[in-house]
N, CA and C of each residue as an Amber inpcrd file, in Angstrom:
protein
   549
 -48.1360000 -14.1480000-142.5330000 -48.1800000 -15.4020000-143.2610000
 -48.8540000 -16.4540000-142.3890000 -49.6370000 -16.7130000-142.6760000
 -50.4730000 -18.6670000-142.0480000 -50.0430000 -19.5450000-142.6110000
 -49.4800000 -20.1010000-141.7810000 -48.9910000 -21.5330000-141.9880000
 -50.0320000 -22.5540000-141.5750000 -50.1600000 -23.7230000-142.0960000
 -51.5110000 -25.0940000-141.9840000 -50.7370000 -26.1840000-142.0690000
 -51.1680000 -26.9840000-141.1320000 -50.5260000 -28.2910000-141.3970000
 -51.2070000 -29.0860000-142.2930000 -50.4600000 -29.9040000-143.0790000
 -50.6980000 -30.5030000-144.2370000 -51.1900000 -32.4150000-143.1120000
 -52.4240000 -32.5700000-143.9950000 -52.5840000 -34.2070000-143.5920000
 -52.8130000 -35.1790000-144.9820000 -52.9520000 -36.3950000-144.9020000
 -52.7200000 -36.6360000-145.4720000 -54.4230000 -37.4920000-146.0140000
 -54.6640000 -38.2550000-147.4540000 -55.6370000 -38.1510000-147.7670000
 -57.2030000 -39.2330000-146.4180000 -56.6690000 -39.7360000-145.4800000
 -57.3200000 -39.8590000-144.4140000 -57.1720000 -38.6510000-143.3490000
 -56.6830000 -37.4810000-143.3440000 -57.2190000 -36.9090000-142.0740000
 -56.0770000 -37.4840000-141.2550000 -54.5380000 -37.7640000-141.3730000
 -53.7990000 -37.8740000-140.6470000 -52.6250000 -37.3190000-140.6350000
 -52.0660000 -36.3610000-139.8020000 -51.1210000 -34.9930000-139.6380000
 -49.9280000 -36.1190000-140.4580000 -49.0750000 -35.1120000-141.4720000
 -47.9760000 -35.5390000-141.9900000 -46.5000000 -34.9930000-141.5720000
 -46.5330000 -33.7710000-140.4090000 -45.4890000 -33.2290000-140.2360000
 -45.0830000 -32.4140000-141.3680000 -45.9700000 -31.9300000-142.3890000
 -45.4740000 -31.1180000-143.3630000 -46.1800000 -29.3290000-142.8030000
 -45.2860000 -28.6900000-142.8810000 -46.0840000 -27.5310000-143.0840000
 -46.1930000 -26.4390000-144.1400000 -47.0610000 -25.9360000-144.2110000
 -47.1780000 -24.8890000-145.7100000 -47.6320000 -23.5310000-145.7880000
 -47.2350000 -22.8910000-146.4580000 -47.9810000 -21.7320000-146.3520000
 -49.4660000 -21.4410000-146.9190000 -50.5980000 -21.5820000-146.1770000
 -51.8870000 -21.9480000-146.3480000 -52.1690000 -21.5450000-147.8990000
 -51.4710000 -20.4320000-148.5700000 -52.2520000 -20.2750000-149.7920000
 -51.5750000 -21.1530000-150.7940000 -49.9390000 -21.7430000-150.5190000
 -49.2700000 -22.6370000-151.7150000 -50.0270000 -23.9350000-150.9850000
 -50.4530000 -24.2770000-149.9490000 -51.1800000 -25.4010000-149.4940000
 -52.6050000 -25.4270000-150.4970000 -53.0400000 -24.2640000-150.5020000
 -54.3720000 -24.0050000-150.8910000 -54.2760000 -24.5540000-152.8750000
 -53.2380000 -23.4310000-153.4630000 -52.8020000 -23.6510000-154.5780000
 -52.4380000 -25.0940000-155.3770000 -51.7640000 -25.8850000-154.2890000
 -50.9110000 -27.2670000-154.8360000 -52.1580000 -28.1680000-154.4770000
 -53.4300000 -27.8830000-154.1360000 -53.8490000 -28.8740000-153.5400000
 -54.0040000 -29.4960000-152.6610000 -53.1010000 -29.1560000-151.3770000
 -52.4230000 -30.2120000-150.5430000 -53.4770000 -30.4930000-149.3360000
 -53.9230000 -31.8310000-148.8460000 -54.9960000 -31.7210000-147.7260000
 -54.2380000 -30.9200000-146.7010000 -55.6700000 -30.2370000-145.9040000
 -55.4440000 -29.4780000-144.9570000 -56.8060000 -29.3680000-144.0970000
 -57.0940000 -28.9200000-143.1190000 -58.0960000 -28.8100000-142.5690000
 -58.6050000 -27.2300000-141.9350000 -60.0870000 -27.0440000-142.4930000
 -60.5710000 -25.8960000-141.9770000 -61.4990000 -26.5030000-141.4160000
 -62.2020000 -24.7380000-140.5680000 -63.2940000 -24.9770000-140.1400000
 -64.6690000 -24.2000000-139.8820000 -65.4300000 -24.0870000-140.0290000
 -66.7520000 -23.6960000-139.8430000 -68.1850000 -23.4830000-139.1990000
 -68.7100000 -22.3860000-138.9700000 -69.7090000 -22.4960000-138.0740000
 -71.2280000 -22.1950000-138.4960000 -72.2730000 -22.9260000-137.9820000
 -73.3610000 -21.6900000-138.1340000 -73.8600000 -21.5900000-137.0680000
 -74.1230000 -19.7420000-136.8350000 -74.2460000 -19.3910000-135.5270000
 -76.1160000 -18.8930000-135.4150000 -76.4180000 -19.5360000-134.2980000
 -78.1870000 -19.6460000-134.3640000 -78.4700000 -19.3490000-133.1630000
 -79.8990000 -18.2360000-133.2340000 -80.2050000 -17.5270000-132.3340000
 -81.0430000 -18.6010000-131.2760000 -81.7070000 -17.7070000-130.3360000
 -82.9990000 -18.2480000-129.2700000 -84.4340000 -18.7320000-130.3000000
 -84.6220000 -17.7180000-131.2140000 -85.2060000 -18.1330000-132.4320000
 -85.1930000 -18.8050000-133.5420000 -83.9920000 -19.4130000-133.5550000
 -83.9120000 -20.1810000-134.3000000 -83.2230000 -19.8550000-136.0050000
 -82.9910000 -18.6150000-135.5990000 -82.5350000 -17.9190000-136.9790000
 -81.1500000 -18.3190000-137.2500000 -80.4030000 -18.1400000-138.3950000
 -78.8440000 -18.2230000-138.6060000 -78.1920000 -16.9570000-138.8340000
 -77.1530000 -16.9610000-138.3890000 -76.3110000 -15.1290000-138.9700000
 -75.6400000 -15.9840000-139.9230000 -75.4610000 -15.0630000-141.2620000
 -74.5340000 -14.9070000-142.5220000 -73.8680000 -13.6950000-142.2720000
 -72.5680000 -13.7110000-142.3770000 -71.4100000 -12.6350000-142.7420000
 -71.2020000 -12.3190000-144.2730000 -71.4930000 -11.2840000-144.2700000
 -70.9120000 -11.0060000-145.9130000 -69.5130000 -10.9160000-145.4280000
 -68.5700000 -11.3510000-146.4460000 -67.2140000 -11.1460000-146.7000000
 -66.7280000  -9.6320000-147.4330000 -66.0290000  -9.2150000-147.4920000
 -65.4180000  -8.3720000-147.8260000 -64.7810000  -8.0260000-149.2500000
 -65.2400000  -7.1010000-149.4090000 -64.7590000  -6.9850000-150.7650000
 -63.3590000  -7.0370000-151.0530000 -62.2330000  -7.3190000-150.7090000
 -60.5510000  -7.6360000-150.7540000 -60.5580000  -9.1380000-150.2260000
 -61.4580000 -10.0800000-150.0170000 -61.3000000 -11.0870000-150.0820000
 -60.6910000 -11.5870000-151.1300000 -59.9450000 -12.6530000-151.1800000
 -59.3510000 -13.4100000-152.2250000 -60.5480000 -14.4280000-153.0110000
 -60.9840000 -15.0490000-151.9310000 -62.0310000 -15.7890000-152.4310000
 -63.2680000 -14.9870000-151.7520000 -64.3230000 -15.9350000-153.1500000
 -65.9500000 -14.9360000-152.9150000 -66.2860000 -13.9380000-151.9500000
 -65.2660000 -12.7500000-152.8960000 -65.3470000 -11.3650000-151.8460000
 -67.0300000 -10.7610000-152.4750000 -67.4000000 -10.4850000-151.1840000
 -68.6650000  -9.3710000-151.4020000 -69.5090000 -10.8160000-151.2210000
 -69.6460000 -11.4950000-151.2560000 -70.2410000 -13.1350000-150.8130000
 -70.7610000 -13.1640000-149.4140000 -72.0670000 -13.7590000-149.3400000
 -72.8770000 -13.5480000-147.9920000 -72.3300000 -15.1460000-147.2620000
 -71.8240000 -15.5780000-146.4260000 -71.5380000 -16.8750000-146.0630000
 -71.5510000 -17.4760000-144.5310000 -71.0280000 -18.6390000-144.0520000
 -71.0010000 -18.8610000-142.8540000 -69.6440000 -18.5550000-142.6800000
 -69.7900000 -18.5200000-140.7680000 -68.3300000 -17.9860000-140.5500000
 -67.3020000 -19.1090000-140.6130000 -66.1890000 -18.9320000-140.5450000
 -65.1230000 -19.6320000-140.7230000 -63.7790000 -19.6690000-141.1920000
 -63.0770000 -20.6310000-141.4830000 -61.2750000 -20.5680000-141.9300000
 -60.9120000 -21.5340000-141.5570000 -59.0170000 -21.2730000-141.6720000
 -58.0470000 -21.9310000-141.9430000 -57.7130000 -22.7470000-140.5090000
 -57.4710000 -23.8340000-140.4700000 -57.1680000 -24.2810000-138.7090000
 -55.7080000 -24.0610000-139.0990000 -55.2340000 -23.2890000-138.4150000
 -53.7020000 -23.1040000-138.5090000 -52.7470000 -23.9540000-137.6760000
 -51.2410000 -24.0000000-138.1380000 -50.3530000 -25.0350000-137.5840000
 -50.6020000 -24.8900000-136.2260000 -50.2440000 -26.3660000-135.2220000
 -50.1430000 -26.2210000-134.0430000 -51.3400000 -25.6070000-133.7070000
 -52.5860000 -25.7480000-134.3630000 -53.9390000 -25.6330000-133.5760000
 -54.6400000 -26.5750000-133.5260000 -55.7910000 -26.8410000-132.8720000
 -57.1210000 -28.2940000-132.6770000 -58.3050000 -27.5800000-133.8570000
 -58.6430000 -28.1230000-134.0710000 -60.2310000 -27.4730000-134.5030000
 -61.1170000 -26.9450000-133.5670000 -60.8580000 -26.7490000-132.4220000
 -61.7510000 -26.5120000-131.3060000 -61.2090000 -25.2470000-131.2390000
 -59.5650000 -25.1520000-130.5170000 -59.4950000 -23.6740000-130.7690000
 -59.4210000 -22.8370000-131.8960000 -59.4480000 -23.3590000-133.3650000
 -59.3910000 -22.7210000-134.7720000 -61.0260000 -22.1680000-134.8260000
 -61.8620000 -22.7720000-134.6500000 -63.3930000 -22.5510000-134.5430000
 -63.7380000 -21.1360000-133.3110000 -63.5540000 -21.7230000-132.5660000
 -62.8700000 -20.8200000-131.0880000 -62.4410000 -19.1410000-131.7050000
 -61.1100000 -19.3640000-132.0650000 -60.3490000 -18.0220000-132.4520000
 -60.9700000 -17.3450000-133.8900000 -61.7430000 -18.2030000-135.0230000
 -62.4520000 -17.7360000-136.3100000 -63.7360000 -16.7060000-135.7970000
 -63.8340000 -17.2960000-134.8140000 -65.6320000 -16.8160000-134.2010000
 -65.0860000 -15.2530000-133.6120000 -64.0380000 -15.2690000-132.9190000
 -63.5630000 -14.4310000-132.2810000 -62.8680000 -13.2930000-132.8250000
 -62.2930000 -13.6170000-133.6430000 -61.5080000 -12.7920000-134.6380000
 -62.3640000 -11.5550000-135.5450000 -63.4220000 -12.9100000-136.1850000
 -64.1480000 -11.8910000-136.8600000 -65.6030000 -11.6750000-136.8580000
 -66.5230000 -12.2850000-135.6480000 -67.5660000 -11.3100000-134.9830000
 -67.0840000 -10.7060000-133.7840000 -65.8670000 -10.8580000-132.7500000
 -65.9080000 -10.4110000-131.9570000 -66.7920000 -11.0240000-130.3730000
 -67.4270000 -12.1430000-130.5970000 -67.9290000 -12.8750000-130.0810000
 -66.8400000 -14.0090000-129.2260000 -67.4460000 -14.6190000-127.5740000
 -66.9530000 -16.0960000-127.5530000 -67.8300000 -16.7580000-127.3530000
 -67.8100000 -18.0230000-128.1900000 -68.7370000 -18.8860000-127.7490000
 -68.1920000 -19.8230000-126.4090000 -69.4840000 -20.4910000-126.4540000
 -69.0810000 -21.1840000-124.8910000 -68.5500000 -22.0440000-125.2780000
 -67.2850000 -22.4740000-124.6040000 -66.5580000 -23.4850000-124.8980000
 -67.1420000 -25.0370000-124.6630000 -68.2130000 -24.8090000-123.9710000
 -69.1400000 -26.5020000-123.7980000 -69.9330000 -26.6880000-124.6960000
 -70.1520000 -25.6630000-125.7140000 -70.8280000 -25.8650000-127.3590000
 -69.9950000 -26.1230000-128.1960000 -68.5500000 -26.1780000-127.9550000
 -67.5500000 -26.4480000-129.5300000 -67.6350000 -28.0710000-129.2190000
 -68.2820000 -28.5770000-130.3290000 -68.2820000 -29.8680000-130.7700000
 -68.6290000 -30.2860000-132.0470000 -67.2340000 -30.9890000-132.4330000
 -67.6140000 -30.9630000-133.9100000 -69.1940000 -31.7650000-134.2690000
 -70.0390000 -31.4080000-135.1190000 -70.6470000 -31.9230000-136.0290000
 -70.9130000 -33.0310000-137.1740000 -70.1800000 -32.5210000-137.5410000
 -69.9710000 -32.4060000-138.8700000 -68.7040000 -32.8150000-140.0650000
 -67.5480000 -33.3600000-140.7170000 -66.4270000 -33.5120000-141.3430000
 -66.7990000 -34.1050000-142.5190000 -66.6340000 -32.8880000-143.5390000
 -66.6910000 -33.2900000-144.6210000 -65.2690000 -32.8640000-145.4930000
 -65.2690000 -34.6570000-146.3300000 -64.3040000 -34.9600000-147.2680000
 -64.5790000 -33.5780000-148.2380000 -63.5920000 -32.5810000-148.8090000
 -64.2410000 -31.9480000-150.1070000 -63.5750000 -33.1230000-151.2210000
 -64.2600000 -32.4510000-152.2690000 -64.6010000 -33.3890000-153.4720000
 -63.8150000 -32.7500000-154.9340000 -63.1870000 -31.5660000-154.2630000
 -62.7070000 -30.6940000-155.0110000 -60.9710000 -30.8940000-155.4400000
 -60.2870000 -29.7470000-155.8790000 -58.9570000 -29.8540000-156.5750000
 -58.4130000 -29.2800000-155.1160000 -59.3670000 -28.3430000-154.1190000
 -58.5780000 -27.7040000-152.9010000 -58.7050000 -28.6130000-152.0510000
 -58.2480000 -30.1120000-152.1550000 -58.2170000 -30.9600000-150.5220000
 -58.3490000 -29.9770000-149.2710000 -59.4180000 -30.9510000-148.6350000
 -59.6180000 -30.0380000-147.1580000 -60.4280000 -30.8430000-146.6110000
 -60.1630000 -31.3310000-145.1380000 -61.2020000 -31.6590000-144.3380000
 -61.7340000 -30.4420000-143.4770000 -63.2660000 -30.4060000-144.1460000
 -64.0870000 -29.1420000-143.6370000 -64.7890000 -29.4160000-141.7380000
 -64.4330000 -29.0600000-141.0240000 -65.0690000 -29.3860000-139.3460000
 -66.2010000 -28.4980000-139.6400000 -67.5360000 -29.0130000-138.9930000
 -68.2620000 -28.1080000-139.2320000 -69.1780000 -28.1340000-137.2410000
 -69.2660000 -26.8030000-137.1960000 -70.1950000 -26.6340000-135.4040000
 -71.1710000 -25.6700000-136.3440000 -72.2130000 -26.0150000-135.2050000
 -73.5480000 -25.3710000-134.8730000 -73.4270000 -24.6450000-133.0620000
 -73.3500000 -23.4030000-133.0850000 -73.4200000 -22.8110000-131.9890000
 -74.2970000 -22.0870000-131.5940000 -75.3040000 -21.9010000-130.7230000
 -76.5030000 -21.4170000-130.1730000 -76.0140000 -20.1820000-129.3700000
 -76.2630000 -18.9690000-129.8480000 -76.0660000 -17.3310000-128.7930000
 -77.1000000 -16.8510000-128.5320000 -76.8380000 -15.8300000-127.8370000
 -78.4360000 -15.0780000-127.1780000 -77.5210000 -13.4050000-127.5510000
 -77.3400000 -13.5300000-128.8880000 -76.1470000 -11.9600000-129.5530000
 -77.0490000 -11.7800000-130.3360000 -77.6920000 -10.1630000-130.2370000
 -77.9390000  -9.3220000-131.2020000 -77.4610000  -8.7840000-132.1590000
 -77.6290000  -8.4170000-133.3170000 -76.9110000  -7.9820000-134.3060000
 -75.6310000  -7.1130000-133.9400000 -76.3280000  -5.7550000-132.8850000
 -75.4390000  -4.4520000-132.6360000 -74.6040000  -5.5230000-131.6120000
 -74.5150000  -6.4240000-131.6510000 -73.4930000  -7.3440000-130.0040000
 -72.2300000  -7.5100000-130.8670000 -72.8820000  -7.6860000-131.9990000
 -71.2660000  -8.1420000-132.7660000 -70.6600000  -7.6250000-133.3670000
 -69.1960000  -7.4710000-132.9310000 -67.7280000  -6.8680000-133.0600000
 -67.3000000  -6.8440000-134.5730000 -67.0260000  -6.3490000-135.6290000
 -66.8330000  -6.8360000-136.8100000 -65.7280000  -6.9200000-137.2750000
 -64.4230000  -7.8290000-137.4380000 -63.1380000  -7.4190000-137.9830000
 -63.6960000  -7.1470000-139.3690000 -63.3540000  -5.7080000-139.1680000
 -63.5660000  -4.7250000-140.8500000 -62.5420000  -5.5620000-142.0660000
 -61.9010000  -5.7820000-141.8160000 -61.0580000  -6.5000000-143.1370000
 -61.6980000  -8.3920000-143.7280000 -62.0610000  -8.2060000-142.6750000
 -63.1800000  -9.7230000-143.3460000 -64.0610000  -9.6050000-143.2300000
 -65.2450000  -9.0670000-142.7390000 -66.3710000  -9.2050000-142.6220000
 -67.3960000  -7.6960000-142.8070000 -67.6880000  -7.5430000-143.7000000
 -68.4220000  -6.1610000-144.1770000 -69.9440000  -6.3120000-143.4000000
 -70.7390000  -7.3120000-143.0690000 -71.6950000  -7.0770000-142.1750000
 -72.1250000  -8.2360000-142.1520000 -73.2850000  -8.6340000-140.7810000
 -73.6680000  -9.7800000-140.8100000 -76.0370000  -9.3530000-140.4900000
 -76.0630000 -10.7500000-140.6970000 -77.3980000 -10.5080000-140.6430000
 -78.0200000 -11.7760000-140.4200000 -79.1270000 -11.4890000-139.6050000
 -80.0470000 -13.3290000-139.1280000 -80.6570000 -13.5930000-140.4850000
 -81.2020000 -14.9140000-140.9900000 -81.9830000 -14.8510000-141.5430000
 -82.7120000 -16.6940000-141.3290000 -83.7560000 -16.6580000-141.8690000
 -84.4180000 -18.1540000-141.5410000 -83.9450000 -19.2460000-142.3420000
 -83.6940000 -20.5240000-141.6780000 -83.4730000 -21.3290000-142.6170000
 -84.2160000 -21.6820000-143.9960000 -85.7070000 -21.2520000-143.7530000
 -86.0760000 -21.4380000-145.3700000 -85.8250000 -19.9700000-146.1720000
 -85.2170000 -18.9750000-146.1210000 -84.9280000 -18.1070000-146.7770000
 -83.4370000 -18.6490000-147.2060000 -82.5590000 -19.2510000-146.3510000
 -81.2980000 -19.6430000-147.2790000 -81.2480000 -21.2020000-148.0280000
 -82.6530000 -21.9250000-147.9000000 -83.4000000 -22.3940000-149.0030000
 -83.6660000 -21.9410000-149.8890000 -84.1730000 -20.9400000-150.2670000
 -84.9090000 -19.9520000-151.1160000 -83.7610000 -19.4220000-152.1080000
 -82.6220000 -19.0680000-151.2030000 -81.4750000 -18.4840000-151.8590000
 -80.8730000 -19.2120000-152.5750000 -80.5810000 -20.8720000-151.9940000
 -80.0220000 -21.8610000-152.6600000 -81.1330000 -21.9650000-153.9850000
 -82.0890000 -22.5600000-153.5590000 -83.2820000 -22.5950000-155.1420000
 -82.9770000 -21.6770000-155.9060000 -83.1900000 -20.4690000-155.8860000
 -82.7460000 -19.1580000-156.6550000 -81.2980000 -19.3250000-157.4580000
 -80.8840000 -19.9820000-156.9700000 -79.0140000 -20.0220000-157.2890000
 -78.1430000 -18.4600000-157.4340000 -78.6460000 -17.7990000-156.1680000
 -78.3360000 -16.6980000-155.8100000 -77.0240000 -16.5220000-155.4490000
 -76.1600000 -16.4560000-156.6070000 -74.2170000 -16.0700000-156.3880000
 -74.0860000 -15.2740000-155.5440000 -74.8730000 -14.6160000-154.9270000
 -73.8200000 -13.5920000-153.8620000 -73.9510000 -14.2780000-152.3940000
 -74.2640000 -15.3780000-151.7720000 -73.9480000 -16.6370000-151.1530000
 -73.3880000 -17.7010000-151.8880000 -72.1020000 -18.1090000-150.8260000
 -71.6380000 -18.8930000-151.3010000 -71.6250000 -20.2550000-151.1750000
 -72.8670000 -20.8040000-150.0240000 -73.2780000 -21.8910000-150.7340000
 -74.3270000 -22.6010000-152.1520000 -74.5240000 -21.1990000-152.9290000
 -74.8360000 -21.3030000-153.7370000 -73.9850000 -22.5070000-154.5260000
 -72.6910000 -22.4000000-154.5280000 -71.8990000 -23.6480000-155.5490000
 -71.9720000 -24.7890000-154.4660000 -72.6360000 -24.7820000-153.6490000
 -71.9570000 -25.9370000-153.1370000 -73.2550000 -27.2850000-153.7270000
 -72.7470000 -28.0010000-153.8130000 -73.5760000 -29.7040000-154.4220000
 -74.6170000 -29.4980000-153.1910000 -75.8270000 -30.1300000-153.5840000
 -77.0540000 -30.3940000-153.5610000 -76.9280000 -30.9690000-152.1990000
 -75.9910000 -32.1790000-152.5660000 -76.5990000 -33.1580000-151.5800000
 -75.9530000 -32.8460000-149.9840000 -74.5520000 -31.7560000-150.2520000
 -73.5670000 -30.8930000-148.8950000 -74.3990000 -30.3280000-148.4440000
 -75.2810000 -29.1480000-148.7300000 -76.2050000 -28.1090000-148.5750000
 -76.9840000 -28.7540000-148.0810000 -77.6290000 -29.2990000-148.2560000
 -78.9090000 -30.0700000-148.4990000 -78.7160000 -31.1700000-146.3690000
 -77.7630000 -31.3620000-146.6280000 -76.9860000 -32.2970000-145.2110000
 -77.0950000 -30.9000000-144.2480000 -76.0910000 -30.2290000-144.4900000
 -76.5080000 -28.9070000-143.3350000 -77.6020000 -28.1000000-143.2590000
 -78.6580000 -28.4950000-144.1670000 -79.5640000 -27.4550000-143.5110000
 -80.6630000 -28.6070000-142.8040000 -80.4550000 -30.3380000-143.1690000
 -80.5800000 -31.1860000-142.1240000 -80.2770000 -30.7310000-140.8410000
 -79.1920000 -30.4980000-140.7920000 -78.5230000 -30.3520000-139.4630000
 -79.0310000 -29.2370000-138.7590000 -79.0050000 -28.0070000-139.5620000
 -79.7830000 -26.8050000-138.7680000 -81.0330000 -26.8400000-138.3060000
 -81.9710000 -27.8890000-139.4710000 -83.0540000 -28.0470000-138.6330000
 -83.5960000 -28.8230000-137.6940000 -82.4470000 -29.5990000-137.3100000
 -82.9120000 -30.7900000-136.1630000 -82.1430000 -29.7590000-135.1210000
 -81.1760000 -28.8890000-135.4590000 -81.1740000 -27.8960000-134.2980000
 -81.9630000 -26.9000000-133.8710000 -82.7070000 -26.5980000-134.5540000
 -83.7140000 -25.2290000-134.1600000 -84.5640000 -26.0580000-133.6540000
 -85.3230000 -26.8480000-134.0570000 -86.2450000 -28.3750000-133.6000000
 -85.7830000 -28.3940000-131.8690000 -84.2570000 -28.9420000-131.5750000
 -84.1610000 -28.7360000-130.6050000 -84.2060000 -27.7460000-129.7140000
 -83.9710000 -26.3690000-130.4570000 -84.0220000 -24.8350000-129.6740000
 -85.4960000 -24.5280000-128.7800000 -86.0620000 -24.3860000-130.3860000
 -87.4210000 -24.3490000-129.8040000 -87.8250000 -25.0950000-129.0420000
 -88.0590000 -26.6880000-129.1970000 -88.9430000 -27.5800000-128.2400000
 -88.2330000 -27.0610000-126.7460000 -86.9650000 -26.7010000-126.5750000
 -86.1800000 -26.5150000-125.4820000 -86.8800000 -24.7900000-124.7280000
 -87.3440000 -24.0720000-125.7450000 -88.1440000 -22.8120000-125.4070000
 -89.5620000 -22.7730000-124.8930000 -89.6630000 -23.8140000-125.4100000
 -91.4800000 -24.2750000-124.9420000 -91.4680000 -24.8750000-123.5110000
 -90.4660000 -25.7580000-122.7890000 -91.0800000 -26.1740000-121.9590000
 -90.9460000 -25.2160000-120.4260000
């Protein structure tokens, strides 16, 4: 069972705790978190999810989850990465990004990192129960996917203008990768 601490509609701990899916169910704010993980090239890995997922199983996505009770977002990001590529990132790259309000019936403040590896596909560890495989691909191909409105990614549902903000973000990071490869 995962338990999440419940906050309240600013992003401030209430001392409530829940069991993440009646948290998930009732609505109740909570906070996850999220990554996208980008090569020397500049590419992004997507994890497909798993087909026994609860939510968008068989769904190509970024990595991520639940920040569980009595965790930071630093180590929830930290232990998500770890859990299910099998990967650690460097702990002088966890910095949030990113916090977005959702807009939805599932309250959640979403943390979002951008983490830079030098991991090959065969490098990464796969917890088999979440993650059925992962794969690089370019930021204008998960453009392409979004245009397409290609359901088997799941930022396919996400609003225009969310999507649209992170792949801002990815590309003022590869921007930085590269210019950082050139000199």
């Amino acid at each position: 069972m995962e338990l999440v601490d419940i906050v309240d509609e600013n992003n401030e701990l209430t001392g409530q705790v829940e069991e993440r899916w009646v948290a998930y169910n009732k609505g109740l704010w909570r906070r996850t978190v999220s990554c996208w993980i980008m090569n020397k090239k500049g590419e992004v890995l997507l994890q497909k999810r798993t087909s026994n997922k609860v939510r968008n199983p068989n769904k190509w996505a970024k990595t991520g989850g639940q920040v569980d009770s009595g965790e930071t977002v630093e180590e929830a990001i930290y232990r998500e990465v770890k859990e299910e590529l099998g990967i650690e990132i460097p702990k002088k790259q966890i910095k949030v990004i990113d916090i977005h309000k959702s807009n939805d019936k599932h309250k959640r403040f979403a943390y979002n990192f951008i983490f830079v590896v030098d991991y090959k596909i065969d490098d990464y560890l796969l917890q088999r129960e979440e993650v059925a495989e992962v794969k690089y691909v370019t930021i204008e191909e998960i453009e392409l996917v979004k245009k397409n409105n290609d359901l088997n990614y799941t930022f396919c549902n996400w609003s225009d203008e969310d999507f649209y903000r992170e792949m801002d973000l990815l590309k003022n990071k590869r921007k930085e990768i590269l210019d950082s490869n050139n000199i």
